[in-house]
Biotite code that builds the C-alpha atoms (Angstrom):
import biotite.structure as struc

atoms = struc.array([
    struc.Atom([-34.388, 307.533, 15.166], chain_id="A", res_id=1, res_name="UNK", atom_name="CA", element="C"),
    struc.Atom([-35.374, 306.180, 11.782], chain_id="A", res_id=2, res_name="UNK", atom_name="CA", element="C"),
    struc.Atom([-38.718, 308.121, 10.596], chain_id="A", res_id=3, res_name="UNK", atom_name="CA", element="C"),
    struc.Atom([-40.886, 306.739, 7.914], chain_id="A", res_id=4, res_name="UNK", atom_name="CA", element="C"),
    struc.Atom([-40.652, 309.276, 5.295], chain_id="A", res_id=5, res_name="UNK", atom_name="CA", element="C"),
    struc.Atom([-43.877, 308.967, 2.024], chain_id="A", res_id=6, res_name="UNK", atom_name="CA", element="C"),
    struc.Atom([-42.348, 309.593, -1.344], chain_id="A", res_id=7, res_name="UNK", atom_name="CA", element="C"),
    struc.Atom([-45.511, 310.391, -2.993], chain_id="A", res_id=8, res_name="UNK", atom_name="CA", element="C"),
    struc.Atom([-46.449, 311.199, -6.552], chain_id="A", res_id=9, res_name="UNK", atom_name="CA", element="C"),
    struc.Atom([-43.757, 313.635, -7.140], chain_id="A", res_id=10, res_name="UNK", atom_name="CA", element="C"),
    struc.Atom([-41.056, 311.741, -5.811], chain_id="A", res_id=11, res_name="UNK", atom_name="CA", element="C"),
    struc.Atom([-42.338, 308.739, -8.001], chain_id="A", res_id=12, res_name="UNK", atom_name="CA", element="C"),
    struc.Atom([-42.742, 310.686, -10.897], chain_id="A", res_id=13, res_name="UNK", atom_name="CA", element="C"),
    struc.Atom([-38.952, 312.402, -10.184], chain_id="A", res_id=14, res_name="UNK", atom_name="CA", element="C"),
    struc.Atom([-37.553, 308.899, -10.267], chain_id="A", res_id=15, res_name="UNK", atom_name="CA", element="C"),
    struc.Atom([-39.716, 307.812, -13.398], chain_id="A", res_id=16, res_name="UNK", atom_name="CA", element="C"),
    struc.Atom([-38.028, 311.184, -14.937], chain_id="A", res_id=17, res_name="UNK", atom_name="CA", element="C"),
    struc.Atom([-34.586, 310.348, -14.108], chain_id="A", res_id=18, res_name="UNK", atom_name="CA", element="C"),
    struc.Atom([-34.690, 306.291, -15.071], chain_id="A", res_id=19, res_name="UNK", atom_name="CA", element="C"),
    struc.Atom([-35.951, 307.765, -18.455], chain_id="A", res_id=20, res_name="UNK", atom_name="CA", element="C"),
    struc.Atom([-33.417, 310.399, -19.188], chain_id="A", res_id=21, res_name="UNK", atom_name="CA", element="C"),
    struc.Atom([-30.861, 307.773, -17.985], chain_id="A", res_id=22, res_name="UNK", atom_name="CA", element="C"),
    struc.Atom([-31.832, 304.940, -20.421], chain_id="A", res_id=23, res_name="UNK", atom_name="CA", element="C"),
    struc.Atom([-31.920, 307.127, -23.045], chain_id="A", res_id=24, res_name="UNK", atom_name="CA", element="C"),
    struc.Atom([-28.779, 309.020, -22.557], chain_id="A", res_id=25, res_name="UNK", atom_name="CA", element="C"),
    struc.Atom([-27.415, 305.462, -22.503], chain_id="A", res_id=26, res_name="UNK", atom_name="CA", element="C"),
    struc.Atom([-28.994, 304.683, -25.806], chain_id="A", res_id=27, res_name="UNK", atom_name="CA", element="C"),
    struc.Atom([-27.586, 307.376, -27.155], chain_id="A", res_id=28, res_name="UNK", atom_name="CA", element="C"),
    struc.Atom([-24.129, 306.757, -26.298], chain_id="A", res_id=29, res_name="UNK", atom_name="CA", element="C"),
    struc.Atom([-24.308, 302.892, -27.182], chain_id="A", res_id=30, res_name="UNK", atom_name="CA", element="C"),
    struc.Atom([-25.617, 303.838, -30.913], chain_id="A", res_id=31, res_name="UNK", atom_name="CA", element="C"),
    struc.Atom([-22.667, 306.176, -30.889], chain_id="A", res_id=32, res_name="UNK", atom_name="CA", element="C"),
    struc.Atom([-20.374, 304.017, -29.520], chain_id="A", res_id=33, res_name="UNK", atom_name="CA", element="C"),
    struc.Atom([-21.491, 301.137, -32.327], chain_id="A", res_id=34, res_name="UNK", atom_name="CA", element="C"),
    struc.Atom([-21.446, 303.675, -35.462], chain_id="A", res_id=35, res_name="UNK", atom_name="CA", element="C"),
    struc.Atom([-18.088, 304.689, -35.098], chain_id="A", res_id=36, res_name="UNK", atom_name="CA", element="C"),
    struc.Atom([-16.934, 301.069, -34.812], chain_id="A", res_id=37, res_name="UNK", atom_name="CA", element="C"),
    struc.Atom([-19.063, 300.102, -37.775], chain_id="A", res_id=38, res_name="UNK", atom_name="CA", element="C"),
    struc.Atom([-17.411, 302.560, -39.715], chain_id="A", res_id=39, res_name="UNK", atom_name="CA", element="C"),
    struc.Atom([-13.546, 302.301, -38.331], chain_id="A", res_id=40, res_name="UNK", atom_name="CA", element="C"),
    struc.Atom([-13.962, 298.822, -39.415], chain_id="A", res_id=41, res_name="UNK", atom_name="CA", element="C"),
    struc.Atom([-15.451, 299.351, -42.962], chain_id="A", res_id=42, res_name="UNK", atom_name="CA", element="C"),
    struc.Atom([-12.563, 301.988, -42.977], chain_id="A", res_id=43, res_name="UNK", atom_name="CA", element="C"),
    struc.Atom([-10.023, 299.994, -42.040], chain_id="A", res_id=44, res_name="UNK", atom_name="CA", element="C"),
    struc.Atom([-11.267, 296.962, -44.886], chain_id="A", res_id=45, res_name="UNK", atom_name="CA", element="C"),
    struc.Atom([-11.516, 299.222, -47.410], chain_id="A", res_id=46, res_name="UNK", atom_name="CA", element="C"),
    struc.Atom([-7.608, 300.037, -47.044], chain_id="A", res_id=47, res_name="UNK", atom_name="CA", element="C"),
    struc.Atom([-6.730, 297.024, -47.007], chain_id="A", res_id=48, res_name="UNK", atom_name="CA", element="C"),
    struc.Atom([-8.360, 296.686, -50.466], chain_id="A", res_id=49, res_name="UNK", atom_name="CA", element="C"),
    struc.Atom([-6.350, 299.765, -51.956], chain_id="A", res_id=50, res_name="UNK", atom_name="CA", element="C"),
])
């Protein structure tokens, strides 16, 4: 019951696609993510300083 089924070049490329738009989106997010805890903690020692 189990057929061999070819992916090809566009299934290949497909997958390339969506690895790609997946690392980056996860890039993105981690820079994010970093910034804003860079600057809640420069925030937060700059009260302290006050």
């Amino acid at each position: 019951m189990a057929k061999d089924i070819e992916v090809g070049v566009a299934g290949s490329l497909t997958m390339i696609a969506l690895f790609s738009a997946v690392t980056l989106l996860l890039r993105s997010f981690y820079k994010r993510y970093t910034r804003l805890q860079n600057r809640d903690e420069s925030h937060q020692e700059n009260e302290g300083k006050d």
